[in-house]
N, C-alpha and C positions, 0 to 999 in steps of 0.2 A: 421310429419303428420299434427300437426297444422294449418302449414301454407296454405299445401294443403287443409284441412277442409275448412277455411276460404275463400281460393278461392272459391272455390267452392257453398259458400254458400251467396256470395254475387254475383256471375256468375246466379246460380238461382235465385236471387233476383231480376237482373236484367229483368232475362227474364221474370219473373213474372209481373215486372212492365210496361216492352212494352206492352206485352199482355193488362194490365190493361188498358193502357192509349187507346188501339185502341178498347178498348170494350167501354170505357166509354165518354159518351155524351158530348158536349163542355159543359162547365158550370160548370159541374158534379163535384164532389169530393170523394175522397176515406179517408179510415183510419185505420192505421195500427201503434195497440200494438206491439212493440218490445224493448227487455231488452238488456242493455250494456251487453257485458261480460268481466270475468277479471279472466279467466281459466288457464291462461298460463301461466309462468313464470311472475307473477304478472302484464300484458299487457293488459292493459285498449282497449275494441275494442267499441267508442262511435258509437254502430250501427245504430241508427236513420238518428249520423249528417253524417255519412256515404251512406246512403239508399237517405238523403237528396238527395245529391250530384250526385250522380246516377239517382237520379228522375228527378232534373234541365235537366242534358244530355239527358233527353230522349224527356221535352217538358213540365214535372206538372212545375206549380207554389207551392208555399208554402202557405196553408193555419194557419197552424201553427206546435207549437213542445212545448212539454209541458212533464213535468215529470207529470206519473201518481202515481207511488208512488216507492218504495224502494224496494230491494231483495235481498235477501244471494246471493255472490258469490256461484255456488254448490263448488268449490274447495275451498276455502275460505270463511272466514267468513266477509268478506268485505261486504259494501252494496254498489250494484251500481243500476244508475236507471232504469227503463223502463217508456220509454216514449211514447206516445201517438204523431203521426206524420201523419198529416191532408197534401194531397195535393188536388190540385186542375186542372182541363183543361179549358183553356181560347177559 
């Protein structure tokens, strides 16, 4: 069901982020806190550079990506980051 979860939740991500890009003004730019996760059979999921990636395909530019700070794995006591990921529409 992991796997499925994860679809899923970068499937919404995406559509979140069409949405965002045809609401938002050329120029304009957004920003969006989100934390790595490492729930699963120890599997590091770098969501941001992920989200990155999917933003390209749709049309943002990169404003930046920047760790905001640190957090418990909840299944683990690993830290992983959550970062802070600025795009932009040209």
């Amino acid at each position: 069901l992991y796997g499925r979860l994860v679809c899923e939740y970068f499937g919404g991500m995406y559509r979140f982020l069409l949405e965002a890009y045809d609401v938002l003004t050329s120029g304009g730019t957004m920003t969006l806190l989100v934390g790595d996760s490492h729930a699963f059979k120890m599997t590091h999921i770098e969501t941001a550079r992920l989200l990155k990636r999917l933003a390209f395909d749709i049309g943002f530019k990169e404003s930046g990506l920047n760790v905001w700070r640190y957090i418990r794995s909840t299944a683990h006591s690993l830290l992983v980051p959550e970062n802070i990921l600025m795009l932009s529409k040209e």
